[in-house]
C-alpha positions in Angstrom: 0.0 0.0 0.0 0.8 3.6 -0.9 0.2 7.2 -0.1 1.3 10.6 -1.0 0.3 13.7 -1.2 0.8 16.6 -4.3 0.7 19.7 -0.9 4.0 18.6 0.5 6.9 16.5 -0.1 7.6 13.1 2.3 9.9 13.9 5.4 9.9 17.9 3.9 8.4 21.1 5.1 4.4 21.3 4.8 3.5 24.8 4.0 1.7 27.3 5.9 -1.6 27.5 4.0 -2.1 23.9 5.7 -0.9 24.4 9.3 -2.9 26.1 12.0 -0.2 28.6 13.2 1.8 30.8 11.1 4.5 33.1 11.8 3.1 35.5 9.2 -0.1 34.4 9.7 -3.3 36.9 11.1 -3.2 36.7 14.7 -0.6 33.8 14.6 -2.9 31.7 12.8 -2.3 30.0 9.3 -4.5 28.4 6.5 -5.5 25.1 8.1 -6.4 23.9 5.0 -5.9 20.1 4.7 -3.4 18.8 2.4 -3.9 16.6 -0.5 -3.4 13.0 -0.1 -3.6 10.2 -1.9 -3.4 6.3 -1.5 -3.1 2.8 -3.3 -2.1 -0.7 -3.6 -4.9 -1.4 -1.3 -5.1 -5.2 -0.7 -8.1 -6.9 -1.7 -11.1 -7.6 0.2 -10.8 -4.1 1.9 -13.8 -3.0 2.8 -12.7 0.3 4.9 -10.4 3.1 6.0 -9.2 5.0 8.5 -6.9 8.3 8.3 -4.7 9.8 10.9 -2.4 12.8 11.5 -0.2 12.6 14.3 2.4 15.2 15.7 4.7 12.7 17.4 7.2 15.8 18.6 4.7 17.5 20.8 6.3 18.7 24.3 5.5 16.8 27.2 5.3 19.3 29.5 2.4 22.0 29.3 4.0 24.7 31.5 6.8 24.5 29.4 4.7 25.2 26.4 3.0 28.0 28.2 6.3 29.5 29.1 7.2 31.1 25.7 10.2 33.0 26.9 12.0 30.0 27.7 13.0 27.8 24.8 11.8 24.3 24.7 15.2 21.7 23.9 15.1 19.7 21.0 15.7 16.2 24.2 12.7 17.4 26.1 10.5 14.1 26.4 7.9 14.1 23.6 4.2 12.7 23.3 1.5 12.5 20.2 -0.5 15.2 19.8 -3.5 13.9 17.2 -4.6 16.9 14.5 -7.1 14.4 12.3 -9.0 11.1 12.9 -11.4 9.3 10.3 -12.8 6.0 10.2 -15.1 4.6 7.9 -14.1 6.3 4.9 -15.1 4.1 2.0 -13.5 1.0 0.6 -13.8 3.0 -3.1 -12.1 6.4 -2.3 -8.7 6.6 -2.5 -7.8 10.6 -1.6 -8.8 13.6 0.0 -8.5 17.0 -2.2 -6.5 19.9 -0.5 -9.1 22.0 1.4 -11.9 20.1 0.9 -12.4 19.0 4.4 -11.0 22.1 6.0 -10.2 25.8 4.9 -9.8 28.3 7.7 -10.2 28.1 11.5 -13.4 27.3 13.6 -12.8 28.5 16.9 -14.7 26.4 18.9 -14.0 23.3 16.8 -15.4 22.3 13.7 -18.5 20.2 14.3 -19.0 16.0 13.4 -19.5 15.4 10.4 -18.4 13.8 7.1 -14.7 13.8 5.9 -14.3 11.8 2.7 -17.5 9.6 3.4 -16.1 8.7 6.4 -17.1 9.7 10.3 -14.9 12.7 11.8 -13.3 12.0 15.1 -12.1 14.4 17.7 -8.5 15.9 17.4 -6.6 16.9 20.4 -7.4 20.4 19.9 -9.9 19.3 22.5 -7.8 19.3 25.3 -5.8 21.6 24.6 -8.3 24.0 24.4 -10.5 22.7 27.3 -11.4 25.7 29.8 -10.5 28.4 27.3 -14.0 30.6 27.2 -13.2 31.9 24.1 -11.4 28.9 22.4 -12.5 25.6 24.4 -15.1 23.5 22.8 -15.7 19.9 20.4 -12.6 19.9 18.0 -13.5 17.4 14.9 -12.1 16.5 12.0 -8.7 18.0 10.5 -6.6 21.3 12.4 -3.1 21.4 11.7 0.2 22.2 12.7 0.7 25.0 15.6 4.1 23.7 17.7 5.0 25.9 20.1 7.2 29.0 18.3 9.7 28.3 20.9 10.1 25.3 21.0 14.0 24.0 18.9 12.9 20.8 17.4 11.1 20.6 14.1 8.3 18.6 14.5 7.1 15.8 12.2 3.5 15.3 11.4 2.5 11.6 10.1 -0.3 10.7 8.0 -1.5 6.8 8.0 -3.5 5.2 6.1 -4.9 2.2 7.2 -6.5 -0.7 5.5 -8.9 -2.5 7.2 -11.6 -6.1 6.3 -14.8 -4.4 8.3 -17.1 -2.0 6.7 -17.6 0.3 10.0 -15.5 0.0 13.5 -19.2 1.3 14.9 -17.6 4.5 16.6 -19.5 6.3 19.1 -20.2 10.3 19.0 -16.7 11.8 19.6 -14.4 9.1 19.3 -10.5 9.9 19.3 -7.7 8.5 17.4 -6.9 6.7 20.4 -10.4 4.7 20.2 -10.0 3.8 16.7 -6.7 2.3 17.1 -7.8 0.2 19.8 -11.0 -1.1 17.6 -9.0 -1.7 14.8 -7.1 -4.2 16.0 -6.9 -7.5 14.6 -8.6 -6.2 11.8 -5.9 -3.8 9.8 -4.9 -5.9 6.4 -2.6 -2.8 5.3 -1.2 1.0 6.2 1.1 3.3 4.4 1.9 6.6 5.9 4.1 9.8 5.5 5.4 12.6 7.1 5.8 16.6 6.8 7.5 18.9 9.3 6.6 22.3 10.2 8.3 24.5 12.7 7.4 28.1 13.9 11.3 28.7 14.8 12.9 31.6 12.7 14.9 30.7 9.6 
């Protein structure tokens, strides 16, 4: 199985028009459109996919992230932070047009819904947000890239694809990347994924 996508190059820079933050961006923010992406090779008898993005560089430490005027270092521990969750998506579709499942920032979060016939799940926007009057809310479907600006390491944002033998993983209301990878288990025939990097440090 294959993916790849025509908005950014594997294990190179994804551009600001699909990231959330932006140094040059209005009020810090970017485009947070969603790439382009596009997949293959899918083995036979699949009946079902599920998409993923996944910051795996995301600082452990959430007062270090609030604390801008201290730089985070490129060996501080690191967690996932999840920007996009899908399940479901449709045995027959095999990519997802830049922009076409977001184009701008919902504050608040972007509500359920459909992203390329399959079931939006909640990104981790969620959290992060959670308690924020002006900000906290229900964060579905894709938002992008926003590491902390001073934080040293480039991060790296991966995008799977996986195949799977089961029409639906019957998902309730909500779910997170987390719950789909734990209902997918013994049922993934296939995955391809790639990764673009995105970093607010200057230069």
């Amino acid at each position: 199985m294959r993916i790849h996508s025509d908005s950014f190059q594997h294990r190179q820079p994804i551009p600001a028009e699909f990231a959330l933050g932006a140094r040059d961006g209005k009020d810090g923010f970017g485009g947070n459109r969603n790439p382009h992406l596009a997949w293959g090779d899918a083995p036979a008898g699949t009946r079902s996919f599920v998409l993923l993005c996944i910051d795996t560089d995301a600082p452990t430490d959430g007062a270090l992230v609030a604390d801008a005027a201290t730089p985070i270092p490129v060996a501080h521990p690191r967690g996932d932070f999840v920007h996009w969750a899908v399940a479901d998506i449709p045995a027959d579709v095999r990519g997802i047009k830049a922009g076409s499942c977001s184009d701008g920032f919902t504050a608040k979060g972007k509500p359920a819904g459909s992203d390329a016939g399959g079931v939006r799940g909640l990104n981790d926007y969620t959290g992060w947000f959670a308690g924020d009057a002006g900000m906290g809310g229900r964060y579905f479907g894709y938002d992008g890239p926003y590491p902390p600006a001073h934080d040293l390491r480039t991060h790296r944002y991966f995008f799977r694809v996986f195949a799977l033998d089961v029409p639906s993983l019957g998902l309730a209301d909500g779910f997170t990347a987390g719950d789909a990878l734990r209902a997918m288990q013994g049922h993934v025939m296939a995955e391809a994924a790639l990764y673009g990097t995105y970093s607010l440090q200057p230069g």
